[in-house]
PyMOL Python script that loads the backbone (N, CA, C, O; Angstrom):
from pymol import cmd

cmd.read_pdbstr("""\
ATOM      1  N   UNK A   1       0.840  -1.179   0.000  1.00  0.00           N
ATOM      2  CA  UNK A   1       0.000   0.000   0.000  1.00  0.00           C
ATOM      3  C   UNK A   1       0.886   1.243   0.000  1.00  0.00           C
ATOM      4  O   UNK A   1       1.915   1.300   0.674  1.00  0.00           O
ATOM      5  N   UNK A   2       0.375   2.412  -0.916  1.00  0.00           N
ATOM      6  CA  UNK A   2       1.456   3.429  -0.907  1.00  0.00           C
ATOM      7  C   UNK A   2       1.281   4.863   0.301  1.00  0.00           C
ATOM      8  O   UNK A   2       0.303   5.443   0.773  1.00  0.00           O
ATOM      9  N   UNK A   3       2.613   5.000   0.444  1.00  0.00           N
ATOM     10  CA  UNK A   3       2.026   5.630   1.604  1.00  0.00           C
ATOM     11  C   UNK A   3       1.708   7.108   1.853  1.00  0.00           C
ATOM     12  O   UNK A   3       1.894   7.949   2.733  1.00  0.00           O
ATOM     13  N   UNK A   4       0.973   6.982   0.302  1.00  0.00           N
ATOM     14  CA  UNK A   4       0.318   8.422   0.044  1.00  0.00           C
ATOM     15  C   UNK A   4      -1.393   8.367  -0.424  1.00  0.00           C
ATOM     16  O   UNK A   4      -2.174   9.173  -0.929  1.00  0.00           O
ATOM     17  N   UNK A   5      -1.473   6.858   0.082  1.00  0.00           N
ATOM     18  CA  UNK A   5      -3.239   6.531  -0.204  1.00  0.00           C
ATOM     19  C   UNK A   5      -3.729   7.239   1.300  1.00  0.00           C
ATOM     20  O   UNK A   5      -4.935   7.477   1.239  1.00  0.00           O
ATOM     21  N   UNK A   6      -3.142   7.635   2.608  1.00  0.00           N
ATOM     22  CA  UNK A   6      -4.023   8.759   3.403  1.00  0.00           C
ATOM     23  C   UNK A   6      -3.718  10.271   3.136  1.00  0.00           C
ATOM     24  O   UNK A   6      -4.201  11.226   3.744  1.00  0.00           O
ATOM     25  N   UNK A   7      -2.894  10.293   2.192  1.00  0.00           N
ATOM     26  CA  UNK A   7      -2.734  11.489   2.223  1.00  0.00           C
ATOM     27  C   UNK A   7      -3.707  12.190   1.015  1.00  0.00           C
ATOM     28  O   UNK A   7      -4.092  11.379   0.173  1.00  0.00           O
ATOM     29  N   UNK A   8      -4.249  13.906   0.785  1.00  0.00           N
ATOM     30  CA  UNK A   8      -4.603  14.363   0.343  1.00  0.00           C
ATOM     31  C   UNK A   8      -4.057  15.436  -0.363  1.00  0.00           C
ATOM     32  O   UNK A   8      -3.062  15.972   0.125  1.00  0.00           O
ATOM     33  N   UNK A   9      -4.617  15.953  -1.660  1.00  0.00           N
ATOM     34  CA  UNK A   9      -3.400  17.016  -2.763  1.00  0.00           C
ATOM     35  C   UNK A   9      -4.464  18.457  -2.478  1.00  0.00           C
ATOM     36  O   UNK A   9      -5.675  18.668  -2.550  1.00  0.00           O
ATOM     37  N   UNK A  10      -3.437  19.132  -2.180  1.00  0.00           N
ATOM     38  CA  UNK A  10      -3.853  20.928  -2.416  1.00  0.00           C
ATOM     39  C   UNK A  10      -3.294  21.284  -3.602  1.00  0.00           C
ATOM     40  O   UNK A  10      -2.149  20.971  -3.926  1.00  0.00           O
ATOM     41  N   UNK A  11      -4.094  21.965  -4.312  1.00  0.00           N
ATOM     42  CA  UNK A  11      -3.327  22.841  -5.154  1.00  0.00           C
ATOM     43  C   UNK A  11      -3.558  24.144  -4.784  1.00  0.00           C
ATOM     44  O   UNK A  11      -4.671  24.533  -4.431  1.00  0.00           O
ATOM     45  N   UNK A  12      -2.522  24.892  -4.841  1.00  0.00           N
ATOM     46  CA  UNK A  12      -2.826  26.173  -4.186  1.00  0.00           C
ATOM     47  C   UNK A  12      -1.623  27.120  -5.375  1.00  0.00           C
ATOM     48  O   UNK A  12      -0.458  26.994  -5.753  1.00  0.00           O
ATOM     49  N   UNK A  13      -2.756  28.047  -5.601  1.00  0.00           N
ATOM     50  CA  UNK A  13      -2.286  29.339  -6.816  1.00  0.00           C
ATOM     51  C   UNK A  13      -1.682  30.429  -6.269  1.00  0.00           C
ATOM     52  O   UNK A  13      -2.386  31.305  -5.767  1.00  0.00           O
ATOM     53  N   UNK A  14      -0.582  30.516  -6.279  1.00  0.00           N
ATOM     54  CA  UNK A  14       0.094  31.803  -5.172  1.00  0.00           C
ATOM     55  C   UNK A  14       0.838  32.574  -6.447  1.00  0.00           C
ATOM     56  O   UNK A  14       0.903  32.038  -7.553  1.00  0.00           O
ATOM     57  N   UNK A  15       1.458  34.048  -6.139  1.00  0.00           N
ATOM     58  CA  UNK A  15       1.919  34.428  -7.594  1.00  0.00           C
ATOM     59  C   UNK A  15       3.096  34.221  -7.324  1.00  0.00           C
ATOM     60  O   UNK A  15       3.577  34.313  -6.195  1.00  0.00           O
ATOM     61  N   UNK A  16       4.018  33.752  -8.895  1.00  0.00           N
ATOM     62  CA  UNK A  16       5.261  33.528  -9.121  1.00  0.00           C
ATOM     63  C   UNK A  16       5.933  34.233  -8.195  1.00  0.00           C
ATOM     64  O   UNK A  16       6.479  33.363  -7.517  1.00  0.00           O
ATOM     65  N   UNK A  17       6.237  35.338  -7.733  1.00  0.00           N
ATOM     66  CA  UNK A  17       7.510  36.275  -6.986  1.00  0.00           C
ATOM     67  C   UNK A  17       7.208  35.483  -5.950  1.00  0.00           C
ATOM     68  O   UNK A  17       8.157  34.743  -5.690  1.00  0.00           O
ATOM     69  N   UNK A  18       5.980  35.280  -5.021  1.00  0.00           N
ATOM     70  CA  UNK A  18       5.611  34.497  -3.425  1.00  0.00           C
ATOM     71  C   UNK A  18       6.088  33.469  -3.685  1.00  0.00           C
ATOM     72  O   UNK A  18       6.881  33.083  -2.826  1.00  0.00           O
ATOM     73  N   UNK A  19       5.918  32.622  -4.778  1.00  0.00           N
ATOM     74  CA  UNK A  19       6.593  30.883  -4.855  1.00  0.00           C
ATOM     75  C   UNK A  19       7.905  30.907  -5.023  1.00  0.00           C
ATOM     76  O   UNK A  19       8.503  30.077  -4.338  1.00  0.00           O
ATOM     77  N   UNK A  20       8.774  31.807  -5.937  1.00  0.00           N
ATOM     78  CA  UNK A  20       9.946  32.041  -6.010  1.00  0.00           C
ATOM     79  C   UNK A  20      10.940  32.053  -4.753  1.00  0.00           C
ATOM     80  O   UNK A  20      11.942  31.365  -4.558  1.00  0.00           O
ATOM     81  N   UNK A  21      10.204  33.302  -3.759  1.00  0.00           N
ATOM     82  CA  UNK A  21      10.426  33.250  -2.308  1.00  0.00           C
ATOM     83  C   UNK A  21      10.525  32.424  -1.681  1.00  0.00           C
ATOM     84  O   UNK A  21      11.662  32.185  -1.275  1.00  0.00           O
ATOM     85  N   UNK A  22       9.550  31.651  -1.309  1.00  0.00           N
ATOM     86  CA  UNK A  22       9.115  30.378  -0.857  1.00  0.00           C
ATOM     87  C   UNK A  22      10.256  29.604  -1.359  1.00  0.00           C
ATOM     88  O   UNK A  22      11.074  29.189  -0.538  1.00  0.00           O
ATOM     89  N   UNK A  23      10.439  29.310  -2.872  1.00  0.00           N
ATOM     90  CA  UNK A  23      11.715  27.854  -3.193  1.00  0.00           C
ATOM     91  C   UNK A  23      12.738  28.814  -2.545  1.00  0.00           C
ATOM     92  O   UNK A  23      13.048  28.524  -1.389  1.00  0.00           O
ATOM     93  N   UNK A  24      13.096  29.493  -2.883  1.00  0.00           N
ATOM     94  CA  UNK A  24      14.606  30.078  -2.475  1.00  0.00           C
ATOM     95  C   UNK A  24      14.632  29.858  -0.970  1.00  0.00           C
ATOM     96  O   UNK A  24      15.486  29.064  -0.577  1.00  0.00           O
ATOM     97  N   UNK A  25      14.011  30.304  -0.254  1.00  0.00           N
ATOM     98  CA  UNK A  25      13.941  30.277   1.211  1.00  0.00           C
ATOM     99  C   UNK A  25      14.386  28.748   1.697  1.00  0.00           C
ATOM    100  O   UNK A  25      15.328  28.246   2.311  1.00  0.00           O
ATOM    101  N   UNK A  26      13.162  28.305   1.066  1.00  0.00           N
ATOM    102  CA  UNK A  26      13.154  26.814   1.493  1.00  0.00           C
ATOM    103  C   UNK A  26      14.826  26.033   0.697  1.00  0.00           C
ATOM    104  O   UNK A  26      15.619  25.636   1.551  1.00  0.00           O
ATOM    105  N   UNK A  27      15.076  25.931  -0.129  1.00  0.00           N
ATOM    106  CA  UNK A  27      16.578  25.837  -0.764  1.00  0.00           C
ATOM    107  C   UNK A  27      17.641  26.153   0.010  1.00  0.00           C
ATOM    108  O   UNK A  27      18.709  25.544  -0.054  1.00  0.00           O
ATOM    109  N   UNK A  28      17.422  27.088   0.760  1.00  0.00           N
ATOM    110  CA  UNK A  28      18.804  27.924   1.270  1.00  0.00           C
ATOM    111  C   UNK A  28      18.475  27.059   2.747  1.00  0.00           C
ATOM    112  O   UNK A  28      19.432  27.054   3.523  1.00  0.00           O
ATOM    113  N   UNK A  29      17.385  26.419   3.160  1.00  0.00           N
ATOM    114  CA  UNK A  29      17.320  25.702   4.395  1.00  0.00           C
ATOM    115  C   UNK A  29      17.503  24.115   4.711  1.00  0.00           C
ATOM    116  O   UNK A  29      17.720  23.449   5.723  1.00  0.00           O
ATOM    117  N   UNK A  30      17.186  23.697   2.521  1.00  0.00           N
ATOM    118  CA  UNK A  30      17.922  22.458   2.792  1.00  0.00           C
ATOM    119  C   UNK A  30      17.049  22.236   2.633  1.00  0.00           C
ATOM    120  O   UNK A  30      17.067  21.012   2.761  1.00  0.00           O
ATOM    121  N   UNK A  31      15.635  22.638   2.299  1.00  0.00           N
ATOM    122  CA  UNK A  31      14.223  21.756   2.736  1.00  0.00           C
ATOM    123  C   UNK A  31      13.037  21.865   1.104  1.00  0.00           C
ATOM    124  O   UNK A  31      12.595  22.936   0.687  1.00  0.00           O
ATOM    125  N   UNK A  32      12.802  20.727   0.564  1.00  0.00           N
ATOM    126  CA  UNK A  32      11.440  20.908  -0.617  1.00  0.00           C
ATOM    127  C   UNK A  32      10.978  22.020  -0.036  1.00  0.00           C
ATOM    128  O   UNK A  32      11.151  22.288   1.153  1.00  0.00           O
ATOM    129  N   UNK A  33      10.201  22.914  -1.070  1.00  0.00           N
ATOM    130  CA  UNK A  33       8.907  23.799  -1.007  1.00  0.00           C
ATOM    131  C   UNK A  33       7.842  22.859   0.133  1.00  0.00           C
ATOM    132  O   UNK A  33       7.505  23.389   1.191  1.00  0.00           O
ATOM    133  N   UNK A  34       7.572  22.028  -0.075  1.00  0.00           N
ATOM    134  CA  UNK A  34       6.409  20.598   0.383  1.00  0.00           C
ATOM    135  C   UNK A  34       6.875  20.934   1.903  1.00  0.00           C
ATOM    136  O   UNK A  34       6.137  21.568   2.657  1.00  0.00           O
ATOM    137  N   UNK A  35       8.022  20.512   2.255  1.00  0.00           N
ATOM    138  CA  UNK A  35       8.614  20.540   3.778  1.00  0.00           C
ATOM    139  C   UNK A  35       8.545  21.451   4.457  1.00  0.00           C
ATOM    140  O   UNK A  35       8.290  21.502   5.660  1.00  0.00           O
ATOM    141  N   UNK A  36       8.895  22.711   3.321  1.00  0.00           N
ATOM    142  CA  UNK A  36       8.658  24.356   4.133  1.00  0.00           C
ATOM    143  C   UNK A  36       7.384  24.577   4.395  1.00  0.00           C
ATOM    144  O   UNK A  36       7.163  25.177   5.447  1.00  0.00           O
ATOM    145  N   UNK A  37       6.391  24.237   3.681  1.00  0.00           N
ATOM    146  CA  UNK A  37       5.389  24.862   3.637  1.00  0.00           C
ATOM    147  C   UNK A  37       4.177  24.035   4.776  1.00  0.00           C
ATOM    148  O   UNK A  37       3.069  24.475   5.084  1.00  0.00           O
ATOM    149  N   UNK A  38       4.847  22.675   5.257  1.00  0.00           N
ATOM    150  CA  UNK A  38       4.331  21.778   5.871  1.00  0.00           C
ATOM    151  C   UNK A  38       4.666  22.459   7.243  1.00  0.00           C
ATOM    152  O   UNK A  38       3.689  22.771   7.923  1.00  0.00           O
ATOM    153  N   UNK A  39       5.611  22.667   7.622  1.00  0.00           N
ATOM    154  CA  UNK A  39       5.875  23.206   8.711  1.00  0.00           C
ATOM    155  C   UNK A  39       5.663  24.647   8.936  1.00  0.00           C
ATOM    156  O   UNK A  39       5.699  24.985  10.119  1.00  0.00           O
ATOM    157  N   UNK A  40       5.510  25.308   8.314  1.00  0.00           N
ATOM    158  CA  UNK A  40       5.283  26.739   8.255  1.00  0.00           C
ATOM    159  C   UNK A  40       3.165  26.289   8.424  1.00  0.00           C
ATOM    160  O   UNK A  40       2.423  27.125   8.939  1.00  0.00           O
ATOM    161  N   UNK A  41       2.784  25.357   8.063  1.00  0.00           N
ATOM    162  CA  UNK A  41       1.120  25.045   8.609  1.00  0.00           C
ATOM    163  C   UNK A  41       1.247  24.734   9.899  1.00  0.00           C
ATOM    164  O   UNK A  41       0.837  25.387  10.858  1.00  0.00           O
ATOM    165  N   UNK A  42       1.862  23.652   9.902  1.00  0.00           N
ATOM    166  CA  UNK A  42       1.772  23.350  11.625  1.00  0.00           C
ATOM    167  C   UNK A  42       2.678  24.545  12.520  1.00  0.00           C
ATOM    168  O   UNK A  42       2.740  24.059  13.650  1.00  0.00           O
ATOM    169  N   UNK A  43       3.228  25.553  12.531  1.00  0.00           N
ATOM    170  CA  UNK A  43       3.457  26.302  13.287  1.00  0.00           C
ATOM    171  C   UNK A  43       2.522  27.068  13.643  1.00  0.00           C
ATOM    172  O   UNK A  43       2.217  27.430  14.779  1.00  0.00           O
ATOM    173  N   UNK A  44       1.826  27.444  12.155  1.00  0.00           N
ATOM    174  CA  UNK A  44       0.461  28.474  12.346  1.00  0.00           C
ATOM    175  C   UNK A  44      -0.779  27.782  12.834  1.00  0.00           C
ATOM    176  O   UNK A  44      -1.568  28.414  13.536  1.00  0.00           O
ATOM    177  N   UNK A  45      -0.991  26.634  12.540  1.00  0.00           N
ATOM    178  CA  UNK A  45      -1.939  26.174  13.349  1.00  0.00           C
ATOM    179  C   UNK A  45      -1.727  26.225  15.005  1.00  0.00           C
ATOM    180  O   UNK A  45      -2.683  26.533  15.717  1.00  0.00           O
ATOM    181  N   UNK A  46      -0.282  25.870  15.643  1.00  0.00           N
ATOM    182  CA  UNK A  46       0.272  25.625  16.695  1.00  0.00           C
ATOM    183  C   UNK A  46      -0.627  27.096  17.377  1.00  0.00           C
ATOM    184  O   UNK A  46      -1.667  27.010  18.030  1.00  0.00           O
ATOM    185  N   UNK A  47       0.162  28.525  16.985  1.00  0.00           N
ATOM    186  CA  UNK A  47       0.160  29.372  16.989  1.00  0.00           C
ATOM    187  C   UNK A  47      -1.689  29.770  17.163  1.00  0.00           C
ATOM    188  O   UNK A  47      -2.224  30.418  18.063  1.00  0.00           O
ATOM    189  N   UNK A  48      -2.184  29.264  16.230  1.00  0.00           N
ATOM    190  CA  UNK A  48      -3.592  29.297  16.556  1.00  0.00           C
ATOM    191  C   UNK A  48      -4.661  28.847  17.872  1.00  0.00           C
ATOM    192  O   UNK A  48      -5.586  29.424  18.444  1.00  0.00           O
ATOM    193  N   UNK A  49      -3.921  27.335  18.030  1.00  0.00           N
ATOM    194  CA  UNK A  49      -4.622  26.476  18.735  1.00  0.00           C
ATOM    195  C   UNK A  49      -4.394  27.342  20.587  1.00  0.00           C
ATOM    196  O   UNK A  49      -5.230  27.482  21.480  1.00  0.00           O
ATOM    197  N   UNK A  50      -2.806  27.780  20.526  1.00  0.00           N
ATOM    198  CA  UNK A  50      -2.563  28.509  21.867  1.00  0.00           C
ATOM    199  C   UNK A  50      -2.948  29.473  21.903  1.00  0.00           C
ATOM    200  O   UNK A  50      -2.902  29.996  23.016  1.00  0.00           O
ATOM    201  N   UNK A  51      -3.560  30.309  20.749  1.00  0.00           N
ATOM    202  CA  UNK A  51      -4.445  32.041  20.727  1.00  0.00           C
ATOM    203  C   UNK A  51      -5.814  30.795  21.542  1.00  0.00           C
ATOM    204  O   UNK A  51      -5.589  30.391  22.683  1.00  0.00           O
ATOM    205  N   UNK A  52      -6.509  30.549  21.147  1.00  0.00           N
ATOM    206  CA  UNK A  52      -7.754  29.854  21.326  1.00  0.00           C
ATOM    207  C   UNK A  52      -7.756  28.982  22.725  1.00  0.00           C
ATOM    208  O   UNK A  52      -8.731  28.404  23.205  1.00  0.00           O
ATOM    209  N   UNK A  53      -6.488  29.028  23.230  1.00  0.00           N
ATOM    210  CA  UNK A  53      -6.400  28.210  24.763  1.00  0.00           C
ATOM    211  C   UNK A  53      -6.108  29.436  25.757  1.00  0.00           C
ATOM    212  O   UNK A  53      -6.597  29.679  26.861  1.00  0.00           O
ATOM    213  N   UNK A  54      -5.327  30.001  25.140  1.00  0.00           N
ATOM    214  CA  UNK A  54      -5.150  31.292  25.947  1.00  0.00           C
ATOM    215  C   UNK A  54      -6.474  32.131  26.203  1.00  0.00           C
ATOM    216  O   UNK A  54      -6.618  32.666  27.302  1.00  0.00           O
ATOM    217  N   UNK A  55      -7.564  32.276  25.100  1.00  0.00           N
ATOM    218  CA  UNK A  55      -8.568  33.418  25.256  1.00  0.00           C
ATOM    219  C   UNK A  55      -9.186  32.263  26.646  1.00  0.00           C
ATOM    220  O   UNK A  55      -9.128  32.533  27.846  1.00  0.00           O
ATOM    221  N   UNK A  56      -9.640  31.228  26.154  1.00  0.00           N
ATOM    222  CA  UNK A  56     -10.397  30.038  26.844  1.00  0.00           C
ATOM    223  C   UNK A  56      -9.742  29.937  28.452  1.00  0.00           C
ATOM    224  O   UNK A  56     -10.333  29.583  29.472  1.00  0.00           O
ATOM    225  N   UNK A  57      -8.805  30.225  28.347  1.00  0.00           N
ATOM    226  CA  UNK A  57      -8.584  30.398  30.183  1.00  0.00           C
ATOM    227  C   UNK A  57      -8.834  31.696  30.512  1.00  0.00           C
ATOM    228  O   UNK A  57      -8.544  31.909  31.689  1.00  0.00           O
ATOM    229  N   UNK A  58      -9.331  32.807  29.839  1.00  0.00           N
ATOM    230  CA  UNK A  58      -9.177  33.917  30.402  1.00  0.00           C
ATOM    231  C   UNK A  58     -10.842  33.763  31.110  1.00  0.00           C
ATOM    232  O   UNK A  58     -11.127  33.919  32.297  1.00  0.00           O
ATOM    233  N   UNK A  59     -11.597  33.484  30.205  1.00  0.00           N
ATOM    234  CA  UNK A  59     -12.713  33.225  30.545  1.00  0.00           C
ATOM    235  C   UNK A  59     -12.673  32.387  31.721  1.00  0.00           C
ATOM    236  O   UNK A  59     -13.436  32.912  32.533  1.00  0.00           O
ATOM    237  N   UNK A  60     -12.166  31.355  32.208  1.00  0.00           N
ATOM    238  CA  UNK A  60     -12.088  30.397  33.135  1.00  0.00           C
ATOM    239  C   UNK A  60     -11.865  31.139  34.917  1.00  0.00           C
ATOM    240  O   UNK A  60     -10.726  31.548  35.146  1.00  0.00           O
ATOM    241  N   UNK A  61     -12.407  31.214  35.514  1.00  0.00           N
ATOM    242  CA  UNK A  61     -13.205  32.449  37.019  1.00  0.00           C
ATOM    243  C   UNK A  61     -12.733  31.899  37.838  1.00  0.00           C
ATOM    244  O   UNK A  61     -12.309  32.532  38.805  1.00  0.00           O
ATOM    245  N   UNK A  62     -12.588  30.148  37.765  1.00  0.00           N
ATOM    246  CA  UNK A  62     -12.775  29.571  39.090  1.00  0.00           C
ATOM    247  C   UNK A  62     -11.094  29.376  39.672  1.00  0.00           C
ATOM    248  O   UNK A  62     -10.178  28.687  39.224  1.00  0.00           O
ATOM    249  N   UNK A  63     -11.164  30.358  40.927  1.00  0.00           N
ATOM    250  CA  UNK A  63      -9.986  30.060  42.008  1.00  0.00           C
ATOM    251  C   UNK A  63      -9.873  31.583  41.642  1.00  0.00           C
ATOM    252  O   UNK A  63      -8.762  31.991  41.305  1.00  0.00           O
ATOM    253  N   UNK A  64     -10.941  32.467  41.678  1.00  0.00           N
ATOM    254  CA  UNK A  64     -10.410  33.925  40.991  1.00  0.00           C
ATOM    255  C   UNK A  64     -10.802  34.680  42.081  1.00  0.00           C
ATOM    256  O   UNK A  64     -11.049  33.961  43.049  1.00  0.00           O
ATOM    257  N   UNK A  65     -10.938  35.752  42.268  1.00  0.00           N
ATOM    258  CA  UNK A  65     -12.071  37.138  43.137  1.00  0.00           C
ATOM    259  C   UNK A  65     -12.274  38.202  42.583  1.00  0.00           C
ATOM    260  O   UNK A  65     -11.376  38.562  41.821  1.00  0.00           O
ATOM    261  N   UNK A  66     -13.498  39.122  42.728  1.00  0.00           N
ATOM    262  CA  UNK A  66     -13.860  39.832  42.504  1.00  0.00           C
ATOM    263  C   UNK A  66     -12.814  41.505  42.889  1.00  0.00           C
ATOM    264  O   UNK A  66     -12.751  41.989  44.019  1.00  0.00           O
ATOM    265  N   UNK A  67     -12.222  42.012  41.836  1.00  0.00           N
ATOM    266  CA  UNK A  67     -11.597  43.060  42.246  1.00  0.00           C
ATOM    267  C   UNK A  67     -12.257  43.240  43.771  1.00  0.00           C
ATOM    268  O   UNK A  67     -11.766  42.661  44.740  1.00  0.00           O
ATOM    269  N   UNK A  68     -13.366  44.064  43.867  1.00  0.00           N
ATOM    270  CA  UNK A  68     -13.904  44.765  44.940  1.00  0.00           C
ATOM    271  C   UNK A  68     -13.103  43.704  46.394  1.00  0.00           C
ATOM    272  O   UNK A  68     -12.358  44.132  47.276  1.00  0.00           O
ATOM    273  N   UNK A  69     -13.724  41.899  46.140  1.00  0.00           N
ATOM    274  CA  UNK A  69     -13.436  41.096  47.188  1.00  0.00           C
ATOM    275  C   UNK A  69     -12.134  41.452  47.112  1.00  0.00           C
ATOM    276  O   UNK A  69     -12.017  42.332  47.965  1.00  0.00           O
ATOM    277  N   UNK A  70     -10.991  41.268  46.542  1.00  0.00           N
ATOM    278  CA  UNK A  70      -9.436  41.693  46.772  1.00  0.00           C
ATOM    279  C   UNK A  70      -9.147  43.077  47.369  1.00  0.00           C
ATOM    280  O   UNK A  70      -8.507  43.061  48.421  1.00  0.00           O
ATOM    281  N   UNK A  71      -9.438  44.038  46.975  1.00  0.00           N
ATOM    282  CA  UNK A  71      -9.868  45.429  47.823  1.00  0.00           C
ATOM    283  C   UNK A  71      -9.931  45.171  49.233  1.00  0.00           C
ATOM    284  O   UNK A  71      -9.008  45.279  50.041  1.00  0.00           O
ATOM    285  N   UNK A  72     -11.139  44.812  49.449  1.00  0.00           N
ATOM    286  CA  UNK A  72     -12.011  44.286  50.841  1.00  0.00           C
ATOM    287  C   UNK A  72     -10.646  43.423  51.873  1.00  0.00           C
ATOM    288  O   UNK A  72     -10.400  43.642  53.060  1.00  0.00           O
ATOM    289  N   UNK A  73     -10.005  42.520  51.027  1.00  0.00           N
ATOM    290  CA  UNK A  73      -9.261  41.964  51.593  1.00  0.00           C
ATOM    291  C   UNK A  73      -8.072  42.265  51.960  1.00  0.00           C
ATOM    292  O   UNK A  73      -7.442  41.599  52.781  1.00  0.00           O
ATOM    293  N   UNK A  74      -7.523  43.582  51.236  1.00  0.00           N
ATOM    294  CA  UNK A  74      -6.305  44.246  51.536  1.00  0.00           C
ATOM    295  C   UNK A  74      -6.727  45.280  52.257  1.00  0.00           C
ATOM    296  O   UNK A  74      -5.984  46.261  52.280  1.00  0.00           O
ATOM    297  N   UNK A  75      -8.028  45.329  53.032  1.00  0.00           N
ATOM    298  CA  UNK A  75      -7.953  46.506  54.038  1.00  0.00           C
ATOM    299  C   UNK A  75      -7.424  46.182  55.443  1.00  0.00           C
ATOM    300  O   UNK A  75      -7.483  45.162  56.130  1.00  0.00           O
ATOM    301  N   UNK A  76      -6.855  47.471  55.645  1.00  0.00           N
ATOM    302  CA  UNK A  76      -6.412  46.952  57.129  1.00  0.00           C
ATOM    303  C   UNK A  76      -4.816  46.527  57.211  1.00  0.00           C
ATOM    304  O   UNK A  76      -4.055  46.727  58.158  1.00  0.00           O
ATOM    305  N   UNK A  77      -4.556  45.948  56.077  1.00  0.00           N
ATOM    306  CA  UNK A  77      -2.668  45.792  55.653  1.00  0.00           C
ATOM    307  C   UNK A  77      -2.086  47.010  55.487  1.00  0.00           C
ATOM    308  O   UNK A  77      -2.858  47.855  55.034  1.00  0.00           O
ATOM    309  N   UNK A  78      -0.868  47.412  55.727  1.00  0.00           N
ATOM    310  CA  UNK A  78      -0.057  48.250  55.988  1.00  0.00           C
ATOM    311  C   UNK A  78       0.073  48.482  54.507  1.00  0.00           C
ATOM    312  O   UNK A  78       0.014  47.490  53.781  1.00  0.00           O
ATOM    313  N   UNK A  79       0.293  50.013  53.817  1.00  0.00           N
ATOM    314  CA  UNK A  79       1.001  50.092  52.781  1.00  0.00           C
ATOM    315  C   UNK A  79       2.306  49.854  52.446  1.00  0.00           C
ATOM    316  O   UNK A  79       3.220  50.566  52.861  1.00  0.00           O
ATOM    317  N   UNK A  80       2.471  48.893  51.715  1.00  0.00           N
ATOM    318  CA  UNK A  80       4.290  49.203  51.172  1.00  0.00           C
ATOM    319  C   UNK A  80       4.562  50.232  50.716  1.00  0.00           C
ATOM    320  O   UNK A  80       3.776  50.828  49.980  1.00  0.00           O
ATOM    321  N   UNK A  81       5.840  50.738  51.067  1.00  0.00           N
ATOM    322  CA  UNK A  81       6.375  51.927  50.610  1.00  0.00           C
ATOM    323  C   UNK A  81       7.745  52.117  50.406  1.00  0.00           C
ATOM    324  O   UNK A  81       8.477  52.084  51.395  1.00  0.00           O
ATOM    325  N   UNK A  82       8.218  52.312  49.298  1.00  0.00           N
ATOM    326  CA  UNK A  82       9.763  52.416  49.325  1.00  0.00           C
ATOM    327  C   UNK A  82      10.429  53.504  49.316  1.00  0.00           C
ATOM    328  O   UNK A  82      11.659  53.476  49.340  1.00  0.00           O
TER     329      UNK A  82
END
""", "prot")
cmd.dss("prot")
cmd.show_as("cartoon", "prot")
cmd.util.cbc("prot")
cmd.orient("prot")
């Protein structure tokens, strides 16, 4: 079985000067266009998935307090002062 029967084909139309870029870049790193461009997805996805974990904990409350309750709770403590 070949081991490109799970894999799937993009064709993707970018203009000559961007692909040019792209081979040269990728050339000067040692790496196919295919390799650069494979990893340059999974970084941006990477990059995505931690925007989308990061917002998702901001939302997340629990073990948190209410400004005001933190206020409330620093009354009565001495100011630091340097």
């Amino acid at each position: 079985m070949s081991s490109t029967a799970n894999r799937s084909r993009y064709f993707l139309d970018i203009e000559p000067e961007l692909r040019n870029k792209v081979k040269a870049l990728a050339a000067l790193k040692g790496k196919t266009m295919k390799d650069w461009l494979t990893e340059a997805i999974i970084a941006k996805l990477e990059d995505e998935i931690d925007a989308s974990e990061g917002l998702a904990s901001l939302a997340d409350t629990e073990g948190t307090m209410s400004l005001k309750a933190y206020l409330e709770s620093r009354q009565g403590e001495p100011e630091l002062t340097e």
